[in-house]
N, C-alpha and C positions, 0 to 999 in steps of 0.2 A: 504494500500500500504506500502510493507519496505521502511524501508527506507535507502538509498546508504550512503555506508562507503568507505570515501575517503582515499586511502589507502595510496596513494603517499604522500597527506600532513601528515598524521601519520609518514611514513616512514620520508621524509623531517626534522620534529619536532624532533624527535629521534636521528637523526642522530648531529643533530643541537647541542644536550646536550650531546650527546656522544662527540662531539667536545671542544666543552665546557668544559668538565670533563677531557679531555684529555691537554688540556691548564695550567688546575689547576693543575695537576699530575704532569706536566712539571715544573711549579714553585713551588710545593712544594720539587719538588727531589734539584731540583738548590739549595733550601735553607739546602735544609737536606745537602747538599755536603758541602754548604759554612759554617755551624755550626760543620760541624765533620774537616773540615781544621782548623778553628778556633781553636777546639777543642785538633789537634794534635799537635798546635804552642805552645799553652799554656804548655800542657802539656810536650814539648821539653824544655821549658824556663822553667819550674819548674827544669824539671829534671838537665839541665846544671846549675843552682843556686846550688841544692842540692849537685854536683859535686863540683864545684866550692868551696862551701863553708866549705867541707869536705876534700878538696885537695883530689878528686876521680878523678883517669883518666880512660878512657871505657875500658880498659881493665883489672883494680881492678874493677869494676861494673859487669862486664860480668863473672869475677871468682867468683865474690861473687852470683851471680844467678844461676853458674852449679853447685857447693859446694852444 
């Protein structure tokens, strides 16, 4: 005799870790987002130091990048 393959709990299970994987996706974007804001403060305060301590104002910065 075959034997019956339960298809709804397969389907169920699957969808279960599909959900699941979808939870994870969701908090690794959240962190990817909150490390690249990190990312763009930091690098703001370097640059206004760097300014700053050269007596650069953004507009000698921005001539010196189209030159």
């Amino acid at each position: 005799m075959a034997r019956q393959t339960n298809y709804s709990e397969k389907i169920t299970a699957i969808e279960a870790k599909i959900a699941k994987k979808q939870s994870e996706l969701k908090t690794l974007k959240a962190q990817l987002s909150a490390l690249k804001e990190k990312k763009a403060a930091d690098d703001y305060k370097a640059l206004m130091e760097y300014m700053t301590a050269n007596k650069l104002t953004a507009s000698d910065v921005l001539e010196y990048i189209k030159a």
